[in-house]
C-alpha positions in Angstrom: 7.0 -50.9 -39.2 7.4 -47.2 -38.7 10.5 -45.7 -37.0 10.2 -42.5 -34.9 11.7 -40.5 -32.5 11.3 -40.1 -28.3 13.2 -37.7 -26.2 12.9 -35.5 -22.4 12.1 -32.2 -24.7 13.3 -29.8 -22.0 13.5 -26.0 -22.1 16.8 -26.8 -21.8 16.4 -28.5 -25.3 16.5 -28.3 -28.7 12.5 -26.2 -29.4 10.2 -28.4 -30.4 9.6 -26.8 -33.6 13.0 -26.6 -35.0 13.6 -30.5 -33.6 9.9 -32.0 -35.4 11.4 -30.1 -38.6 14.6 -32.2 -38.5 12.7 -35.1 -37.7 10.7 -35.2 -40.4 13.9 -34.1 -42.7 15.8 -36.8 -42.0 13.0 -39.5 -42.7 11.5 -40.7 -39.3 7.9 -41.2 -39.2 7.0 -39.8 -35.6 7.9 -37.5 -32.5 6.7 -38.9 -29.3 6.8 -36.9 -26.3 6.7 -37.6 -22.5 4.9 -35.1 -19.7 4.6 -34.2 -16.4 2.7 -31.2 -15.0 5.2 -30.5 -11.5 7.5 -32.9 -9.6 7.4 -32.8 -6.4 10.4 -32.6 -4.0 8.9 -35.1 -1.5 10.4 -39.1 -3.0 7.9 -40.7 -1.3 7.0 -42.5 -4.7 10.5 -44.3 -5.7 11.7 -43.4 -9.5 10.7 -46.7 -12.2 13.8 -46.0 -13.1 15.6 -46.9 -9.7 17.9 -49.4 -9.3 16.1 -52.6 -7.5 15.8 -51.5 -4.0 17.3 -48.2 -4.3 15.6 -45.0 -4.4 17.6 -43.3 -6.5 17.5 -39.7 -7.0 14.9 -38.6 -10.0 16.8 -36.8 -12.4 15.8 -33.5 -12.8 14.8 -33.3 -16.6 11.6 -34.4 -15.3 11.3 -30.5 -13.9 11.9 -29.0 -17.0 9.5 -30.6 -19.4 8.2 -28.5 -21.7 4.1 -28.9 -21.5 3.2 -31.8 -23.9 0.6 -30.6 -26.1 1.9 -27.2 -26.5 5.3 -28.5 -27.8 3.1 -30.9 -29.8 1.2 -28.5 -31.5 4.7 -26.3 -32.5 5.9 -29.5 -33.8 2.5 -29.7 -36.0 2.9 -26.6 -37.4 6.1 -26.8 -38.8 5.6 -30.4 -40.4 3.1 -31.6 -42.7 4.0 -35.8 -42.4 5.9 -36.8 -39.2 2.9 -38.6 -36.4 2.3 -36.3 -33.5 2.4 -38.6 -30.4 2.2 -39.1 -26.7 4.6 -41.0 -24.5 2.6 -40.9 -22.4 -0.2 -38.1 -21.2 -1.3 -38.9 -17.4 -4.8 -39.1 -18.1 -5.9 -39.3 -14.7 -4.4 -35.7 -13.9 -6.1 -33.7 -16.7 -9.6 -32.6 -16.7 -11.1 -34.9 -19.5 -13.3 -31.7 -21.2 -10.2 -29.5 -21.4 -7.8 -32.4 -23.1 -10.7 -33.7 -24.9 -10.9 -30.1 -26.7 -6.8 -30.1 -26.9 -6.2 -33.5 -28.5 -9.1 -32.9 -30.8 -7.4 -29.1 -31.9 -4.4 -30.4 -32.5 -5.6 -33.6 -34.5 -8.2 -31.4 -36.5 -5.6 -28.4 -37.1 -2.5 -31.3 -38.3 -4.8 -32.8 -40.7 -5.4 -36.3 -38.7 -2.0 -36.7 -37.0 -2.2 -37.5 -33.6 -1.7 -40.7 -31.9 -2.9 -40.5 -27.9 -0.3 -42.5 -25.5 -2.5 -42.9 -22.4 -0.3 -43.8 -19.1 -2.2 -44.3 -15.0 0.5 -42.3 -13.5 3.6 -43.5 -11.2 4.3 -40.4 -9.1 1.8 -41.0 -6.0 2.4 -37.0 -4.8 2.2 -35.7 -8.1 -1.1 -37.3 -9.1 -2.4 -35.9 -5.4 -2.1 -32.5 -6.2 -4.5 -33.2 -9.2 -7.1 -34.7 -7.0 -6.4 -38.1 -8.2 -6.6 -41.0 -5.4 -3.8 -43.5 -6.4 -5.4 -46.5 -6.1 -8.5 -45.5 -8.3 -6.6 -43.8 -10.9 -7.1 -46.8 -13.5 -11.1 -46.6 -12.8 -10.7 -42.5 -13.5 -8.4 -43.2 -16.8 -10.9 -45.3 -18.2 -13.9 -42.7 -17.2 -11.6 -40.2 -18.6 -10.9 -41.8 -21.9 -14.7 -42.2 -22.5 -15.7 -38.5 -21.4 -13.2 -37.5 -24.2 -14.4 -40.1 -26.8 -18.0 -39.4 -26.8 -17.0 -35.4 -27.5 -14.8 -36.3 -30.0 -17.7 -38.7 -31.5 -21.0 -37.6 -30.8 -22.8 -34.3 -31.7 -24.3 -34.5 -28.0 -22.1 -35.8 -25.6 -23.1 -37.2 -22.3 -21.2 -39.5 -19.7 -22.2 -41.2 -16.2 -19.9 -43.1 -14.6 -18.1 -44.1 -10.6 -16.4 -40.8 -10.6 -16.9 -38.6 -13.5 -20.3 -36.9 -15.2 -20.9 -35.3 -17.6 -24.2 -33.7 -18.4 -25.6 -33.7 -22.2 -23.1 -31.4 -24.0 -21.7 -29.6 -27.6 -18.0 -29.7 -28.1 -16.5 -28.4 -31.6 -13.7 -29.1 -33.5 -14.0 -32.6 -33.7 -11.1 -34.3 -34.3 -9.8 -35.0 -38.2 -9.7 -38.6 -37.6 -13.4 -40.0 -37.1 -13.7 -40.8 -33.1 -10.9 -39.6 -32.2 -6.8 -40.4 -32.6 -6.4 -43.8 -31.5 -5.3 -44.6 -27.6 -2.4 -46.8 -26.8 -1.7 -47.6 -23.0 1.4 -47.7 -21.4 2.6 -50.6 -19.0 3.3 -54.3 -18.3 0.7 -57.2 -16.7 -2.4 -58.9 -17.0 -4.7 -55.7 -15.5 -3.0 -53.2 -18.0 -3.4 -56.3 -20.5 -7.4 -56.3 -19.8 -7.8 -52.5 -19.5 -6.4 -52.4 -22.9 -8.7 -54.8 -24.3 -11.7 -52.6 -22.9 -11.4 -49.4 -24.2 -7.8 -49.0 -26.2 -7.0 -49.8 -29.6 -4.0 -50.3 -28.6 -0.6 -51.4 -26.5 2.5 -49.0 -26.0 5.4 -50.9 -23.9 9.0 -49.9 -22.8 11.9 -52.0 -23.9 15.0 -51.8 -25.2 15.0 -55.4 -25.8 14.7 -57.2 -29.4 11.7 -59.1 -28.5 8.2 -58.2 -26.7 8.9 -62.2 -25.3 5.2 -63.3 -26.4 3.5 -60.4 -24.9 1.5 -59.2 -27.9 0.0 -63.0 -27.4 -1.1 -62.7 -23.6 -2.6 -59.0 -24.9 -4.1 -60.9 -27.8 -6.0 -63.4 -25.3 -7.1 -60.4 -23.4 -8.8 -58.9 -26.7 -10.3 -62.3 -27.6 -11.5 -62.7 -23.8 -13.1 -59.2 -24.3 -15.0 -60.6 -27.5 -12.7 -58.2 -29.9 -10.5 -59.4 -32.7 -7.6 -59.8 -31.7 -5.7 -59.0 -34.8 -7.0 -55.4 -34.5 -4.5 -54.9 -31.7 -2.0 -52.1 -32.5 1.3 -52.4 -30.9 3.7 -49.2 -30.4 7.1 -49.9 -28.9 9.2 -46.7 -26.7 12.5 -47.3 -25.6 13.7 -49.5 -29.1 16.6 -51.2 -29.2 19.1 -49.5 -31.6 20.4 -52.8 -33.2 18.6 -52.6 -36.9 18.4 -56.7 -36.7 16.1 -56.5 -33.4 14.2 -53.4 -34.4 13.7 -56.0 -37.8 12.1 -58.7 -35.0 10.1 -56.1 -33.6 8.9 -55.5 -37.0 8.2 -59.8 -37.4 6.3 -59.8 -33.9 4.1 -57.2 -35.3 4.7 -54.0 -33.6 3.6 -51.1 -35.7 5.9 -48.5 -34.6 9.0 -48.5 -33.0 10.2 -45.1 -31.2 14.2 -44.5 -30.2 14.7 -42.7 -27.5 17.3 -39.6 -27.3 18.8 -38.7 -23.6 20.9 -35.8 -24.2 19.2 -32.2 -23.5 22.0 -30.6 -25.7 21.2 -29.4 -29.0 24.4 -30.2 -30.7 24.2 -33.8 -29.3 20.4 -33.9 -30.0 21.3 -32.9 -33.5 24.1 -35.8 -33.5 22.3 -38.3 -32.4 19.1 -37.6 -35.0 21.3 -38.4 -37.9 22.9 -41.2 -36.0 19.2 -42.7 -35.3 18.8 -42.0 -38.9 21.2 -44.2 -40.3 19.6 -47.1 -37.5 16.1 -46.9 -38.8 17.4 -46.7 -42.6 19.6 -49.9 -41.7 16.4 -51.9 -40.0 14.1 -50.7 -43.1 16.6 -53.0 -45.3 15.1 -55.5 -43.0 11.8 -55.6 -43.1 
């Protein structure tokens, strides 16, 4: 199982080119990062990350968020090993031409590096200044994940779908990696389980716990209910636990990658905290 690395990269932060170089120098084998185009002030949308029914202020390293691919592509071109992931890109608020041509850049120009974390999108307000309609932003991910598939793929691309269409078209680079990097999606329950199974290769959850709990199985019987193998399912954990023994059970339930997550926006503590993480992943490797 691969260990990597997940963290608010703020412009209040350690640049993401000088934190992907310490990454890879101290062993890790990713850098996942998190985005979000605006936040709004209006907290009509509660914070996930509320307690239960409390709608607890959102902290503000949300609003400073350095833009995902752009930090992304600085890490890339100051590496040559580390994975260059998403956790996770709002799919539903991008136009699917434009990121299609981004993620396909930055996979052709870092040699095949790229892993796409795909996520609906929790911030109602936030997804409405995008155009997206909240309750059909899971019909729109999917449309938008094949838009940007079929230019990554095919010499002439064309799409017709519910909400999005796209006419017979060229789109050049393609990515390194044939089709595309693979797509994980983000979230919990049997509808993300079945969206998965239609048109992901794979499943990225958040838990700090030891143990996915039998999960992987009820994503399994999804793939299997969708006529795919379900031993091709990919599993990538954000939010690891930190304990070496559960990253190790992790590892037995067959997750892939494991990425801990680093809160601090200071670059001393950032710095700190890498070699700390360090020491937890070489730890769990003894494990394996």
């Amino acid at each position: 199982m691969k260990i990597g690395i997940t963290l608010f990269t703020t412009d209040r932060a350690t640049p993401p080119a000088e934190l992907a170089r310490e990454v890879e120098s101290l062993g890790f084998d990713s850098l996942f990062l998190p985005e979000h185009s605006h936040i709004p002030t209006s907290r009509r949308t509660p914070w996930p990350g509320s307690r239960p029914g409390k709608n607890d202020p959102l902290p503000d390293y949300y609003e400073h968020l350095h833009d995902q691919i752009v930090a992304l592509s600085m890490a890339g071109a100051v590496t040559e090993r580390i994975i260059l992931g998403t956790s996770v890109t709002l799919i539903p608020q991008h136009d699917p031409v434009w990121l299609a041509k981004q993620i396909a850049t930055l996979d052709h120009l870092t040699g095949g590096r790229v892993i796409l974390g795909a996520g609906f999108g929790w911030n109602r307000e936030q997804g409405e200044t995008h155009g997206v309609t909240f309750a059909q932003r899971r019909q729109r991910t999917e449309e938008c994940i094949a838009v940007m598939r079929t230019l990554w793929r095919d010499d002439i691309a064309e799409f017709s779908g519910q909400q999005l269409t796209l006419a017979p078209s060229r789109a050049f680079p393609k990515p390194h990696q044939p089709g595309g990097p693979p797509v994980f999606i983000g979230g919990m329950g049997p509808r993300t389980y079945r969206a998965i199974a239609r048109y992901a290769d794979g499943w990225m959850p958040i838990t700090g716990r030891g143990t996915l709990d039998g999960r992987i199985e009820a994503v399994r019987e999804a793939f299997s209910a969708a006529g795919r193998d379900p031993r091709s399912l990919r599993v990538i954990v954000s939010g690891a636990s930190e304990d070496p023994a559960k990253l190790a059970q992790l590892h037995r339930e067959g997750v892939e990658q494991a990425c801990l997550t680093i809160w601090s926006e200071d670059p001393l503590e950032i710095s700190a905290e890498l070699k700390r993480l360090a020491e937890v992943a070489h730890q769990a490797r003894q494990l394996f």
